[in-house]
C-alpha positions in Angstrom: 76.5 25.1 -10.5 77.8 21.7 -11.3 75.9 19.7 -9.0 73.0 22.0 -7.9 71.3 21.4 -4.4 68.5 19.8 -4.0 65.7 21.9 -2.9 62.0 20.9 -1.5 59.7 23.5 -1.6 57.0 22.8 0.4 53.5 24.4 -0.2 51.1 24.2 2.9 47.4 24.4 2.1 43.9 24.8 3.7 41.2 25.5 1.6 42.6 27.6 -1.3 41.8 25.8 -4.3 42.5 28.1 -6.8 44.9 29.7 -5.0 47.7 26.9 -5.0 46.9 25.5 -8.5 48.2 29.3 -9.5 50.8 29.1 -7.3 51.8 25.7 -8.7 51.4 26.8 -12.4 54.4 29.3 -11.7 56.6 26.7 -9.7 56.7 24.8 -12.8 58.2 27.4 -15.0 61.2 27.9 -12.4 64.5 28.2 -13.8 66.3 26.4 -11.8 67.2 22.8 -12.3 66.8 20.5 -8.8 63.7 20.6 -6.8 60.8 18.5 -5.8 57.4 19.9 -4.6 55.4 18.7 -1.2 52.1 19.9 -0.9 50.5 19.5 2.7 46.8 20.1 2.8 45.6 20.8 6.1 42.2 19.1 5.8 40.6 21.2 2.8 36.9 21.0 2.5 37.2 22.5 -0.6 38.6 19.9 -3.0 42.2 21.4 -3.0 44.1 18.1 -2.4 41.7 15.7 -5.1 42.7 19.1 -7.4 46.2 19.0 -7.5 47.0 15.2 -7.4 44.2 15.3 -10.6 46.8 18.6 -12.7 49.8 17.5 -10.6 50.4 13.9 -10.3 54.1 14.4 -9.7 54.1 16.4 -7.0 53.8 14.9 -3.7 50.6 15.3 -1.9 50.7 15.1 2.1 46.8 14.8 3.0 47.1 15.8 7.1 43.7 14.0 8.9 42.6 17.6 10.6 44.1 21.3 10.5 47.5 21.0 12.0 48.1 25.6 11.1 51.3 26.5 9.6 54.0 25.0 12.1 53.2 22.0 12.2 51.6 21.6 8.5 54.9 22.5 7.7 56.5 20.2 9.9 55.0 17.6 8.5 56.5 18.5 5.2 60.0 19.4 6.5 60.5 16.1 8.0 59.5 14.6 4.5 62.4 16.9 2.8 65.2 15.7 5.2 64.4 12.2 4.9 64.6 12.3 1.1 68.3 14.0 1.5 66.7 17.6 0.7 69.9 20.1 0.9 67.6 22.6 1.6 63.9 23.1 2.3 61.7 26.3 1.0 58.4 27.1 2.7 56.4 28.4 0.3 52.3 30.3 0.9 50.2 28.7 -1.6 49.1 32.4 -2.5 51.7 33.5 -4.2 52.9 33.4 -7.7 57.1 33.5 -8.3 59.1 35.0 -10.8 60.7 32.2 -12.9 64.5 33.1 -11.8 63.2 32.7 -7.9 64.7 29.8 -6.7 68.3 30.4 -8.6 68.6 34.0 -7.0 67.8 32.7 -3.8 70.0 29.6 -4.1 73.1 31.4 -5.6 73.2 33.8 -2.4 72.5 31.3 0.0 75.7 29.1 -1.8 77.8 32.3 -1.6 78.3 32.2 2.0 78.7 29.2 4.1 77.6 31.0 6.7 74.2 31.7 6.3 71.3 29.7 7.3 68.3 30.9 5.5 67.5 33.7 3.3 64.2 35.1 2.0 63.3 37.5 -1.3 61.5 40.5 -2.5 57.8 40.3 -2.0 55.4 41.8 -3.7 51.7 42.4 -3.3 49.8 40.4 -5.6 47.4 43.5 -5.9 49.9 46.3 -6.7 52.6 44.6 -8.5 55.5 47.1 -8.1 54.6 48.0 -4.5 56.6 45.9 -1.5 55.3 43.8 1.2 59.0 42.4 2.3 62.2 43.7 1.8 63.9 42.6 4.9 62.6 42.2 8.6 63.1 43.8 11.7 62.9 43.8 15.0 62.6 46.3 17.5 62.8 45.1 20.8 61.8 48.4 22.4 58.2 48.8 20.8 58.1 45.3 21.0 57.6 45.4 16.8 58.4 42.7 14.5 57.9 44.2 11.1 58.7 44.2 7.2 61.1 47.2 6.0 59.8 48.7 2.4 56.3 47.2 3.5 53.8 49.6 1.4 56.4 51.3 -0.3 56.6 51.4 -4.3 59.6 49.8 -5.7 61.9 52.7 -6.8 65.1 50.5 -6.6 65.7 51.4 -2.8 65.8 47.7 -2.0 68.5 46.3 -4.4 71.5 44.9 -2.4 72.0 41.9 -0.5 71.8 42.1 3.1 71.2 40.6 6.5 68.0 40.8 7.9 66.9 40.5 11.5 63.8 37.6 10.3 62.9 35.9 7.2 59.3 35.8 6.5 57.4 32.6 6.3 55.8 33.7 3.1 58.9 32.3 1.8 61.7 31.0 3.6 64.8 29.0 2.3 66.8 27.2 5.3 69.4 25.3 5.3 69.4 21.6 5.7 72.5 22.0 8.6 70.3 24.7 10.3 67.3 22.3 11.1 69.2 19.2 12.0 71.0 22.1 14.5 67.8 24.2 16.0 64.9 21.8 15.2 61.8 22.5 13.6 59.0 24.9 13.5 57.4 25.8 17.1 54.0 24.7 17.4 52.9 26.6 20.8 52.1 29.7 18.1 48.8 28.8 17.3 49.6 31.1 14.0 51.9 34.2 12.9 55.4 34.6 15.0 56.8 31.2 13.9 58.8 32.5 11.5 60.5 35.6 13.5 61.0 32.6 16.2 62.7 30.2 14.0 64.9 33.3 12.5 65.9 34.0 16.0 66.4 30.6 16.7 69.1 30.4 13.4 70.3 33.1 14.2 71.1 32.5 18.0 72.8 28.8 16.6 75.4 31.2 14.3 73.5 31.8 11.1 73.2 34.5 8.7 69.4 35.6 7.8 69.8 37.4 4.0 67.6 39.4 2.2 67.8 38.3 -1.4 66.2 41.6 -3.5 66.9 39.4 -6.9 64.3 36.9 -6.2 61.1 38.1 -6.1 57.8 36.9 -5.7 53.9 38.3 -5.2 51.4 37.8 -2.6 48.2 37.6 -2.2 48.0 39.0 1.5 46.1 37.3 4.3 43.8 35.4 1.5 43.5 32.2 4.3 43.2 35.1 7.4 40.2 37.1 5.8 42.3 40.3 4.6 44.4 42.3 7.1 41.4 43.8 9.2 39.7 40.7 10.2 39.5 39.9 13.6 40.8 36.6 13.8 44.2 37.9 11.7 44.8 40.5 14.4 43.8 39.0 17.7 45.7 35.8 16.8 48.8 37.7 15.3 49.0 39.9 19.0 48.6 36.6 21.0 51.5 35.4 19.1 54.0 38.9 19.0 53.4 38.4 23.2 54.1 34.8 23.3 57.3 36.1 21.1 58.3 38.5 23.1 57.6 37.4 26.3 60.3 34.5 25.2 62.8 37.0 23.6 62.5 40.4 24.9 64.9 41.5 27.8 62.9 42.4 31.1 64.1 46.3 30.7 62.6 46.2 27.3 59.0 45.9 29.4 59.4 49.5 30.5 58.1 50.8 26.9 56.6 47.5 25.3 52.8 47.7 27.3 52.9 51.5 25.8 54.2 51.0 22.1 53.0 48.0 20.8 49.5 48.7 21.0 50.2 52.2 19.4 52.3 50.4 16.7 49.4 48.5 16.2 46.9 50.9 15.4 49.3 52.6 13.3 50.1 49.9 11.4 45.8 49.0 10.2 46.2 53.7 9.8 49.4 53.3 7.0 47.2 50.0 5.3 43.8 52.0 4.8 45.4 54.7 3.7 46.6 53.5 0.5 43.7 51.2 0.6 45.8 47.9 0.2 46.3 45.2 2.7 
């Protein structure tokens, strides 16, 4: 690349001190050449924002008055990137930790194809390092599931090609400049989960490919902010926001199996993650 794109990754906190100062340590050691750093704290308690403008002085610190969730904390940020002539804008969870090629993977495919509008990598759980949380999402319309394909899975190279992919996880999620300007930003009716499978329809309904980018790869530290994968609040809020979702998206003939299927998808779902004991 001659004159690379400029990218602002955008890092979206709420009390996870720790958390994003790791995440932060790895976004320094990236490979790639152009890109800035927004961090948006959503009114930490917890010292998170005094921490990182204290080890990070160059990174740009967005202190939001009260908890504004992930749409629009990441609003807030996303409106900062376009102003500043970002040519793309990569939301980031502040508990993850990438691999130093990350951003070039994801860039070089995105560049490859004028056609697509966002693309997302290989995640890993932070906890079992070789074992996939997201290779790729889908959505089936008829159990009314949005879910991650390889998700539990060890990594035996089955996810190794590029390919398009039905939503790109917020987790991390590279979009294209042209594709906000075109569809807007973030919802913020979803109180939280389902704005990322909304804004991948949304791209994709404007014209936009969504790509699954297996050579960047990154780890996660699953549902830290949410209290783990069984807690209450990540489950009833995560069903409230798969409804609003579907009851947006989901043709009315789809209705005839989603009241029966979801809920069983559900429980199977919390079965699959105790059984390997990982979240």
């Amino acid at each position: 690349m001659n004159h690379p794109p400029l990218v602002y990754i955008i890092v979206l906190t709420w009390n996870g001190k720790s958390d994003t100062i790791e995440c932060l340590q790895s976004l320094q050691k990236l490979s790639y050449p152009n890109y800035k750093i927004i961090v948006v704290d959503n009114a930490s308690i917890d010292g998170t924002a005094d921490e990182v403008m204290r080890l990070y002085p160059s990174v740009e610190l967005v202190r939001n008055s009260s908890n504004l969730r992930f749409a629009g904390g990441n609003n807030i940020g996303i409106n900062i990137a376009l102003k500043k002539k970002a040519d793309y804008v990569l939301l980031l969870n502040n508990d993850t930790i990438v691999d130093v090629n990350f951003l070039s993977h994801l860039i070089e495919a995105a560049e490859s194809d004028e056609h697509v509008g966002m693309a997302g990598p290989k995640i890993y759980y932070h906890s079992d390092q070789k074992r996939i949380w997201y290779a790729g999402g889908k959505i089936d319309w008829w159990t009314g599931s949005v879910s991650h394909l390889g998700v539990r899975e060890i990594d035996k190279g089955q996810f190794i090609k590029l390919k398009y992919t039905d939503y790109v996880t917020g987790c991390a999620l590279l979009v294209k400049r042209e594709v906000v300007e075109k569809i807007g930003l973030l919802d913020e009716s979803y109180f939280i989960y389902g704005e990322d499978a909304d804004w991948s329809l949304r791209t994709a309904g404007a014209g936009y490919k969504l790509l699954f980018v297996p050579q960047a790869i990154l780890w996660h530290k699953v549902s830290v902010s949410t209290g783990g994968h069984f807690s209450w609040f990540k489950n009833w809020n995560k069903l409230k926001s798969q409804l609003r979702f579907l009851f947006r998206y989901a043709k009315p003939y789809h209705w005839l199996t989603i009241p029966l299927l979801l809920p069983l998808n559900i429980l199977l779902t919390i079965y699959r993650s105790k059984k390997i004991n990982i979240q």
